[in-house]
PAGUMI-129209 format. One record per residue: residue in three letters; x, y, z of N, C-alpha, C in turn. Coordinates in pm, whole numbers, padded with zeros to 5 digits. Atoms other than C-alpha are relative to their C-alpha. Example, Ala and Ser with C-alpha at 12.3 -4.5 7.8 and 13.67 -1.06 7.14 Angstrom:
PAGUMI-129209
(atom ALA,(00089,-00119,00000),(01230,-00450,00780),(00090,00120,00000))
(atom SER,(-00082,-00119,-00006),(01367,-00106,00714),(-00077,00109,00073))
This chain:
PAGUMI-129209
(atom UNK,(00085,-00119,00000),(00000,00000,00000),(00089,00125,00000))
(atom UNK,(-00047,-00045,-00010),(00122,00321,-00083),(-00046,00182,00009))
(atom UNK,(00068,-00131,-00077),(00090,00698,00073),(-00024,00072,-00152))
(atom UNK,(00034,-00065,00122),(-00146,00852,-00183),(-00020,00179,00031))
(atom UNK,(00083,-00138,-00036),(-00197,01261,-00180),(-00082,00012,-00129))
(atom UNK,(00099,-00093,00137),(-00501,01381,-00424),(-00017,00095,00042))
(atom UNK,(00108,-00195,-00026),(-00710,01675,-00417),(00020,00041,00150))
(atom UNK,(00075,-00075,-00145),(-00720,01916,-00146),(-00094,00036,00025))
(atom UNK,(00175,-00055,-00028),(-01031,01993,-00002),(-00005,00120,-00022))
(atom UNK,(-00017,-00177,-00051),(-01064,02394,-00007),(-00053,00022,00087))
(atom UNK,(00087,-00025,-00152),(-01334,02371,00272),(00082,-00040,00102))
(atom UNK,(-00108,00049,-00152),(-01065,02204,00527),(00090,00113,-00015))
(atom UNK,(-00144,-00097,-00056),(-00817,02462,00411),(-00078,00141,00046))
(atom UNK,(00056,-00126,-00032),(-01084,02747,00469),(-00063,-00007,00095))
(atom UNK,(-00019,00031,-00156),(-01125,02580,00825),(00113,-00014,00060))
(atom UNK,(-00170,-00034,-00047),(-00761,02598,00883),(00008,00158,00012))
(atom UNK,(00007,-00178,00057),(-00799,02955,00758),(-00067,00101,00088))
(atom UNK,(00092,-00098,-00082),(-01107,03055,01027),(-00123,00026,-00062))
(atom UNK,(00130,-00010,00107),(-01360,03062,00722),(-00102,-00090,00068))
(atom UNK,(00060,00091,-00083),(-01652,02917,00916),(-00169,00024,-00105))
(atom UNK,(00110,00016,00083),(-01908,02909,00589),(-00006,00169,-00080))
(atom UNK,(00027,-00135,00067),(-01912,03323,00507),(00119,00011,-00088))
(atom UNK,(-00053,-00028,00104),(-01769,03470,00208),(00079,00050,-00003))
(atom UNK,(-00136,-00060,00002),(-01458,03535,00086),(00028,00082,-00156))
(atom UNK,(-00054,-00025,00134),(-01258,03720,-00196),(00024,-00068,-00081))
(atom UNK,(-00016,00076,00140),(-01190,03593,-00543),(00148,-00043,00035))
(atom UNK,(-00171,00001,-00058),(-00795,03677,-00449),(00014,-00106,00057))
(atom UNK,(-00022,00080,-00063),(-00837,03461,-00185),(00074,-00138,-00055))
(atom UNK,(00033,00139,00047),(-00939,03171,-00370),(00112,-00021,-00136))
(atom UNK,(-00115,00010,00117),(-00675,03252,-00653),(00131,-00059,00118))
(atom UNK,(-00133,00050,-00083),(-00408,03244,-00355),(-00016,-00147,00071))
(atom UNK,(-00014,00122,-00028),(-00510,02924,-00254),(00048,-00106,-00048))
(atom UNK,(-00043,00080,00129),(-00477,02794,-00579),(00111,-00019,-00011))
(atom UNK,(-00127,00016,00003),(-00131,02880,-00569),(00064,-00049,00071))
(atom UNK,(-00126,00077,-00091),(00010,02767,-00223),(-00049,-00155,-00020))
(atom UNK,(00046,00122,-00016),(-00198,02430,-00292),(00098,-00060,-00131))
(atom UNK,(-00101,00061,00116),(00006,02367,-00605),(00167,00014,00059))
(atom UNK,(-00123,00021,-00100),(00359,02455,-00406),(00008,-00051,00075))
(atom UNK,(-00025,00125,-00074),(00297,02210,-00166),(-00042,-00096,-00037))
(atom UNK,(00036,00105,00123),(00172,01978,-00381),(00121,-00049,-00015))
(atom UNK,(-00185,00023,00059),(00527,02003,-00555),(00074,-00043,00124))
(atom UNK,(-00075,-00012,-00089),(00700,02027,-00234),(-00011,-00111,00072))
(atom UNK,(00003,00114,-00092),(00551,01731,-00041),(00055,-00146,-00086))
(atom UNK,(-00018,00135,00072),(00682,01374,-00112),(-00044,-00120,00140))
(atom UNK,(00080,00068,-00068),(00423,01169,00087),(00097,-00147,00012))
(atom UNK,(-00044,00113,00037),(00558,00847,00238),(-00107,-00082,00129))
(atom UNK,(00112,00038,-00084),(00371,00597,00474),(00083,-00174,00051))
(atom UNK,(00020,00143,-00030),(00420,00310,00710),(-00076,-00030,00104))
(atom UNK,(00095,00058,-00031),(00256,00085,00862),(-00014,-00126,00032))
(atom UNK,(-00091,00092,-00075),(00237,-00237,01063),(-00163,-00066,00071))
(atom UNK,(00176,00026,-00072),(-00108,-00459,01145),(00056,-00169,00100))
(atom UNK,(-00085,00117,-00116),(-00047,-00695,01476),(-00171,-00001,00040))
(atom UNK,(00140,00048,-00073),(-00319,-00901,01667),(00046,00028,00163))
(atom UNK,(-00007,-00056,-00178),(-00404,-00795,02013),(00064,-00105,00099))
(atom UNK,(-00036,00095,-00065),(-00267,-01072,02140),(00173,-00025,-00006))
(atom UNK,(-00151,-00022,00021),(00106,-01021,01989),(00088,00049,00069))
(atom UNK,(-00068,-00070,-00086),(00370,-00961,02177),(00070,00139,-00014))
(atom UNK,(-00010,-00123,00066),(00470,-00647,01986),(-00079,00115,00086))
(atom UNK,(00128,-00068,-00038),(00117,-00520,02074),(00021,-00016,00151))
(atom UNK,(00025,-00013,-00129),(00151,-00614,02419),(00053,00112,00062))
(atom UNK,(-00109,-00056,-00061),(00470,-00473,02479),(-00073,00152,00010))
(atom UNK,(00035,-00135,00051),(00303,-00106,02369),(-00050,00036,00143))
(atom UNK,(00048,-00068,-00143),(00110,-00080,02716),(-00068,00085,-00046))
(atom UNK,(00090,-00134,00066),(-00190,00164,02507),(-00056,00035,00138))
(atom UNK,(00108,-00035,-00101),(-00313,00354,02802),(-00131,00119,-00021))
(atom UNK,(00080,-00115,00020),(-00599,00566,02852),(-00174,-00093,-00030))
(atom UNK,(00075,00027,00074),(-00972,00486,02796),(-00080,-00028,-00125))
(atom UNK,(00020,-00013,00155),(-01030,00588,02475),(00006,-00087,-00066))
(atom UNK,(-00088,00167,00038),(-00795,00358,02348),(-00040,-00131,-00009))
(atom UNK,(00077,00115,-00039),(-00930,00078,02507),(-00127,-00034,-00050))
(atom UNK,(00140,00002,00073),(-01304,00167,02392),(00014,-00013,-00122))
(atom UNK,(-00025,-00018,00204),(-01150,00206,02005),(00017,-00154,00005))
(atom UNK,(-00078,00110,00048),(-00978,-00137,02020),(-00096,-00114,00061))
(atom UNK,(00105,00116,-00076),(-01301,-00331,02223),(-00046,-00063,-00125))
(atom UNK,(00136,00103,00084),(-01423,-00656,02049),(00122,00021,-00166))
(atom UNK,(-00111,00003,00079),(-01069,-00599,01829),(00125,-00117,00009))
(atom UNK,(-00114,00117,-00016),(-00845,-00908,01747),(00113,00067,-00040))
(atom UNK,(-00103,-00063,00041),(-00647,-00682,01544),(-00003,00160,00062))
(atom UNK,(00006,-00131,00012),(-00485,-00342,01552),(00108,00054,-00119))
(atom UNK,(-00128,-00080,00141),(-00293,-00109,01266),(00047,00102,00092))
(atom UNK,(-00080,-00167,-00072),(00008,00147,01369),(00038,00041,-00115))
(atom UNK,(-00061,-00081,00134),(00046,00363,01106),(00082,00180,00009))
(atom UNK,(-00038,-00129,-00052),(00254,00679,01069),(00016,00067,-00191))
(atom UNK,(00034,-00078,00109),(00230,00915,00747),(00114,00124,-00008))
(atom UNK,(-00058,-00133,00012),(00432,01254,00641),(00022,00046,-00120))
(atom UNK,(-00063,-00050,00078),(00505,01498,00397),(00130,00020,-00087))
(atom UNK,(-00157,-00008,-00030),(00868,01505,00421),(00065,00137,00031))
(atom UNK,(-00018,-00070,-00042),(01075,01735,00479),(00021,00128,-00111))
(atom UNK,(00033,-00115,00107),(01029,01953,00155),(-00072,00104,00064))
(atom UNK,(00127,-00074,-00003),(00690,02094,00269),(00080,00111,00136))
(atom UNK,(-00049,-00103,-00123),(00907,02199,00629),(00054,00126,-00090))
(atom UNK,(-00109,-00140,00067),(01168,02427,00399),(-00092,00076,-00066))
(atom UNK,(00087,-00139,00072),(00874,02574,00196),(-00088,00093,00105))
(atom UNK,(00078,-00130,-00086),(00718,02711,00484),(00099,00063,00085))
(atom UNK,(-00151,-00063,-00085),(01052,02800,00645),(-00018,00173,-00107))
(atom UNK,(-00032,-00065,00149),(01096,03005,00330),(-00082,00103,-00029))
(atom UNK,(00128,-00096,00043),(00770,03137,00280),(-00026,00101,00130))
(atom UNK,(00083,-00044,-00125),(00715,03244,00673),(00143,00146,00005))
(atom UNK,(-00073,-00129,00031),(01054,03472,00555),(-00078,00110,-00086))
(atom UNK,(00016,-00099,00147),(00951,03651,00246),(-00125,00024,-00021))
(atom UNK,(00128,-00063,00004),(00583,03645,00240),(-00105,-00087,00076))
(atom UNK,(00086,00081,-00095),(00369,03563,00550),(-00123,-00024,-00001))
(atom UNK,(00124,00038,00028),(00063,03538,00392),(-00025,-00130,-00061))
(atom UNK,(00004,00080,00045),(00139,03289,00163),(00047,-00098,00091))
(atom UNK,(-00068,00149,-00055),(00284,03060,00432),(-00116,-00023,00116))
(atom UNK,(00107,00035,-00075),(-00021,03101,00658),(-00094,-00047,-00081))
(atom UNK,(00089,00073,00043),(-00193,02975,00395),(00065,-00112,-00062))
(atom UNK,(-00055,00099,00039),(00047,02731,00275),(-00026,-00116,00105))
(atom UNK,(00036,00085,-00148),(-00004,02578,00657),(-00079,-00097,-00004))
(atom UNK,(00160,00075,00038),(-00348,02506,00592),(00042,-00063,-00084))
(atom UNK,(00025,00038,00114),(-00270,02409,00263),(00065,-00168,00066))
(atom UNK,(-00095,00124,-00063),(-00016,02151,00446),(-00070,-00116,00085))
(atom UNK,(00133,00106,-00041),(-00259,02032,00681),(-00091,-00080,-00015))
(atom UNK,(00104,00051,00086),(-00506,01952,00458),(00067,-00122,-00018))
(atom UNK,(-00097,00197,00046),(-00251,01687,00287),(00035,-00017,00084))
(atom UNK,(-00029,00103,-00100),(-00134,01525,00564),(-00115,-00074,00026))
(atom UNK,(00126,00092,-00080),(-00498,01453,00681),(-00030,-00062,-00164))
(atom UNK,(00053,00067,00074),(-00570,01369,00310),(00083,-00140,00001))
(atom UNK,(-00118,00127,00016),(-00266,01103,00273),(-00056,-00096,00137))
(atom UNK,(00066,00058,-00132),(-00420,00968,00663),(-00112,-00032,-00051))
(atom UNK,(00109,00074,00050),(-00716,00942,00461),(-00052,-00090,-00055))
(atom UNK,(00034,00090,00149),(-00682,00812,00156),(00086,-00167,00042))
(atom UNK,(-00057,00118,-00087),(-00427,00509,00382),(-00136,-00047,00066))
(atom UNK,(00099,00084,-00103),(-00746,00433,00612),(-00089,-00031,-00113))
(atom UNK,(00118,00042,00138),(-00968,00427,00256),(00066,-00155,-00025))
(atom UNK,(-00077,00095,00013),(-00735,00206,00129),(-00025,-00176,00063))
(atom UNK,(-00010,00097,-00102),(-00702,-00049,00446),(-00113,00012,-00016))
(atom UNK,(00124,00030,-00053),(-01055,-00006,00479),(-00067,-00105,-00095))
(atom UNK,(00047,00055,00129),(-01124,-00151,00150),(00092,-00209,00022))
(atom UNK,(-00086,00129,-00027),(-00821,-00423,00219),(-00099,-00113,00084))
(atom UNK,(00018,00079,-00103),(-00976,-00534,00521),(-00200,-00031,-00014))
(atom UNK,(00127,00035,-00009),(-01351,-00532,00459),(-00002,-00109,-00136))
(atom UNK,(00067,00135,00072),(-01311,-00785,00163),(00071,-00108,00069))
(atom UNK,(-00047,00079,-00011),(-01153,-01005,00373),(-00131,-00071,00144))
(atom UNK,(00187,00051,-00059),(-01538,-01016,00555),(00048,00102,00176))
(atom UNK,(00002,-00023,-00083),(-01402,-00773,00841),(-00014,00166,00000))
(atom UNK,(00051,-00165,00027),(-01447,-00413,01005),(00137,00087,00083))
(atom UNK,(-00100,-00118,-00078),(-01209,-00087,01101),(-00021,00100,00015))
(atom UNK,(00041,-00137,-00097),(-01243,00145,01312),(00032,00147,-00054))
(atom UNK,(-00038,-00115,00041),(-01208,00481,01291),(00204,-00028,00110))
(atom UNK,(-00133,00006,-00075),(-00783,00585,01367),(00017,00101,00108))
(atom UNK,(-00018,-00107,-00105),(-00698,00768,01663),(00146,00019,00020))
(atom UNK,(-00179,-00071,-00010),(-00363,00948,01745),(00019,00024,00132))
(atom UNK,(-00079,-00017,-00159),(-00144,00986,02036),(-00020,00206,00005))
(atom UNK,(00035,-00168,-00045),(-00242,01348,02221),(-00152,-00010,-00010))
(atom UNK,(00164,-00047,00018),(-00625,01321,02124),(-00068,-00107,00168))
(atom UNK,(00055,00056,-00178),(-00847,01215,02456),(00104,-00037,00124))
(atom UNK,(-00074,00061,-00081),(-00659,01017,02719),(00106,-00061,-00055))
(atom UNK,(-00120,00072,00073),(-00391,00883,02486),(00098,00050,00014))
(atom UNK,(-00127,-00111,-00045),(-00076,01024,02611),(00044,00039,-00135))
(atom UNK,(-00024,-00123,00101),(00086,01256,02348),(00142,-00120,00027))
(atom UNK,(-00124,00081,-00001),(00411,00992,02476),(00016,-00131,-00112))
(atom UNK,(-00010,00164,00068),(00289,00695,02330),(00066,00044,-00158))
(atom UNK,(-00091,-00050,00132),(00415,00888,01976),(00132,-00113,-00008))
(atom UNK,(-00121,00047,-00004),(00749,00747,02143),(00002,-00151,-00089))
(atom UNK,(00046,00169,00012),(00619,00377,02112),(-00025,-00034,-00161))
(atom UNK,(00076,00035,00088),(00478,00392,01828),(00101,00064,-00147))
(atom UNK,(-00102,-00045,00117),(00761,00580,01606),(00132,-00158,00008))
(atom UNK,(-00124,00076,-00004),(01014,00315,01731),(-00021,-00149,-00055))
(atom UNK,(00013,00136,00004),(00796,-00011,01698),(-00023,00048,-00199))
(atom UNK,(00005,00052,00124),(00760,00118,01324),(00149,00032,-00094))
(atom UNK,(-00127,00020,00015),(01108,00211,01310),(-00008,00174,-00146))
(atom UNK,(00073,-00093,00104),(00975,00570,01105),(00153,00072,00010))
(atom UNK,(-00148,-00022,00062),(01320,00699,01103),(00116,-00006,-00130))
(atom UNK,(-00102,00148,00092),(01515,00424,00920),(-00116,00032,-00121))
(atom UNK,(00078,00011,00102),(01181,00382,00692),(-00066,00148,-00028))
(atom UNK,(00033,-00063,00034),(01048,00709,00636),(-00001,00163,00046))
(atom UNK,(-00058,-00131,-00020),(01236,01004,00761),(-00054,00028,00092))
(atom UNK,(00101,-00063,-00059),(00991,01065,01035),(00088,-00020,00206))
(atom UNK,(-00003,00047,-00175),(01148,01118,01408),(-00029,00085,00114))
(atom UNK,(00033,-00088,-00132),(01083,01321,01746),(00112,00063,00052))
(atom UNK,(-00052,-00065,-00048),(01162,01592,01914),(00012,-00011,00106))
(atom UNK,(00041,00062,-00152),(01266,01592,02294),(-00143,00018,00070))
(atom UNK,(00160,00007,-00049),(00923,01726,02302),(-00106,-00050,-00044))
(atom UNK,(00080,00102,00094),(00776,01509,02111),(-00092,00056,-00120))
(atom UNK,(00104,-00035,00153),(00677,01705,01823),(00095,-00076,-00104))
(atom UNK,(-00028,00107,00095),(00676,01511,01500),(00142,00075,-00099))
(atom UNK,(-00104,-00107,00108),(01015,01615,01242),(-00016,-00072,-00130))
(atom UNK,(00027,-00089,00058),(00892,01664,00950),(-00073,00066,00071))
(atom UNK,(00174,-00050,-00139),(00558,01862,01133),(-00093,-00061,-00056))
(atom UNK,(00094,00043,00084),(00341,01796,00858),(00027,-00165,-00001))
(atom UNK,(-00026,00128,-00035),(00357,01383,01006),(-00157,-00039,00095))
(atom UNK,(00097,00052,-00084),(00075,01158,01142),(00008,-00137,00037))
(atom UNK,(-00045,00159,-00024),(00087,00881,01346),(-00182,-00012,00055))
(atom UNK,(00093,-00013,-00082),(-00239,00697,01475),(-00017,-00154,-00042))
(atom UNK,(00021,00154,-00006),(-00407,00315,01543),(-00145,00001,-00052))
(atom UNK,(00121,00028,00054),(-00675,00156,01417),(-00057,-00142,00084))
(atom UNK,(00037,00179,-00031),(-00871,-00178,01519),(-00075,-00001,-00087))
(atom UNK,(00088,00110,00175),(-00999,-00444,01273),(-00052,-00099,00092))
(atom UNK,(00096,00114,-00065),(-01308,-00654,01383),(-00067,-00075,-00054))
(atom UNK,(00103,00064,00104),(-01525,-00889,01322),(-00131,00040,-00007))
(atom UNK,(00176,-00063,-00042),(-01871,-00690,01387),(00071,00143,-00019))
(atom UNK,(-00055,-00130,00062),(-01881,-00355,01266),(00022,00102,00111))
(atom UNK,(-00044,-00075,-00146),(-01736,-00060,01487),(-00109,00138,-00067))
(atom UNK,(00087,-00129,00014),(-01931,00304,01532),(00147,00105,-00046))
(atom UNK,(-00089,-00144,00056),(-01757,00598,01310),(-00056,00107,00037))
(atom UNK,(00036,-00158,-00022),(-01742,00938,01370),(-00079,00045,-00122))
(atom UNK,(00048,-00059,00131),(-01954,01161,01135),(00108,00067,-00056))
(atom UNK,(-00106,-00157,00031),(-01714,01389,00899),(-00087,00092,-00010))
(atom UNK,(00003,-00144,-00040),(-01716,01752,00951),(-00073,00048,-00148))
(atom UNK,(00031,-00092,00136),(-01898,02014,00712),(00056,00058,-00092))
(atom UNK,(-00048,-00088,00141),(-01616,02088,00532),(00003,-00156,-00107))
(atom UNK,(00011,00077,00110),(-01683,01768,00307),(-00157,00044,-00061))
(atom UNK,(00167,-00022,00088),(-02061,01861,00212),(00013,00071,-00093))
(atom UNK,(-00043,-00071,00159),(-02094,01991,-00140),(-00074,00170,00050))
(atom UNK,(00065,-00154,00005),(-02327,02311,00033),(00111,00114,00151))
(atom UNK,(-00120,-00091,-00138),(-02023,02417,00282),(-00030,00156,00005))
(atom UNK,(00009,-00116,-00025),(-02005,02738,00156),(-00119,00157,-00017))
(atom UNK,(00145,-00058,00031),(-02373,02841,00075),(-00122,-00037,00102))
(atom UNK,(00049,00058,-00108),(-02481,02658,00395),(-00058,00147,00108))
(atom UNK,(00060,-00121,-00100),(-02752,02933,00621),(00036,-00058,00167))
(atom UNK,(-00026,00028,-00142),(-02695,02717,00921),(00140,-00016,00050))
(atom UNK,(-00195,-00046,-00087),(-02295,02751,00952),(00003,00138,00001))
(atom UNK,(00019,-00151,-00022),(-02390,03133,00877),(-00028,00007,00147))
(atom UNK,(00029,00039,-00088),(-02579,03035,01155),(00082,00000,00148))
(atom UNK,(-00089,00087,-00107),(-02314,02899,01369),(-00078,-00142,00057))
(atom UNK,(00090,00099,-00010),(-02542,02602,01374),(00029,-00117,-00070))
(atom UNK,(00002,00068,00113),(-02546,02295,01167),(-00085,-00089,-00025))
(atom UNK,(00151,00040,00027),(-02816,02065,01043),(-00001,-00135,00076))
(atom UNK,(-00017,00145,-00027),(-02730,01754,01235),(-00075,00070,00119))
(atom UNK,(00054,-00031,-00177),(-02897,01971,01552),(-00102,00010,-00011))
């Protein structure tokens, strides 16, 4: 399997941005156009990845703490550790850009963000597809720092996939990711289907003509 980037969304990057459904300039949307094609160029997506049964000693060794965790991986024989990144292109273009013109690199950010979560995406599409013809189900992925999942376990989870050696990806003493634009997170694979999150309004085709994000509202209420 290999780390795909496509399309960027423009609604995720115009929620990176603060755009919360109201209208913007034409400019804007021209300058988007542009930092989304420079990091485009600039990123060279890579991806690994590593599927162990809960019962493995690998998996044991990990010690996942936290509830969360535990609730994601219930009624899970398996689990996936996967870790994702840009490389370190996308770092120097916003190095670069956050010199010479700080508009374009606050929107290059977003633009950056976006792909990372798309490449995290289009990997769990992927697996999802792998693993449901094989008559089974996967969870949504969760990442180290989100709920009770220590922000440490990163450690664990960069070393058991060895993201260094295989894909440029290592930590800081504070555990931020090097490239930045990097994602690590787990999954469980079951045999009975698991509960997903809904996605957010910036995938709906009426994002930006939507009265109830004018609102501050949205239609699921």
């Amino acid at each position: 399997m290999q780390a795909r980037l496509t399309e960027l969304n423009e609604n995720e990057i115009l929620l990176y941005l603060g755009y919360r459904g109201q209208e913007y300039p034409a400019e804007l949307k021209e300058q988007i156009e542009h930092c989304k094609r420079e990091v485009v160029a600039a990123a060279q997506p890579r991806l690994i990845w590593r599927r162990l049964g809960v019962r493995d000693a690998n998996f044991m060794a990990l010690a996942l703490e936290g509830e969360d965790i535990r609730e994601l991986l219930e009624d899970c024989q398996e689990a996936v550790f996967m870790a994702v990144t840009l490389g370190q292109g996308v770092d120097r273009l916003l190095a670069r850009k956050s010199v010479s013109n700080m508009a374009d690199a606050v929107i290059m950010d977003a633009c950056a963000s976006t792909a990372i979560e798309n490449v995290a995406d289009n990997f769990e599409m992927d697996l999802r597809r792998e693993v449901e013809a094989e008559g089974l189900y996967l969870s949504d992925r969760f990442s180290p720092g989100y709920g009770d999942l220590p922000l440490s376990t990163q450690k664990q989870l960069c070393a058991m996939l060895d993201t260094g050696r295989k894909i440029g990806l290592s930590l800081s003493p504070s555990l931020l990711m090097i490239p930045g634009k990097s994602v690590t997170a787990i999954l469980g694979i079951s045999d009975r289907p698991k509960p997903l999150r809904k996605r957010g309004c910036e995938s709906c085709s009426l994002f930006k003509s939507c009265m109830y994000r004018k609102e501050g509202r949205n239609c699921h209420e």
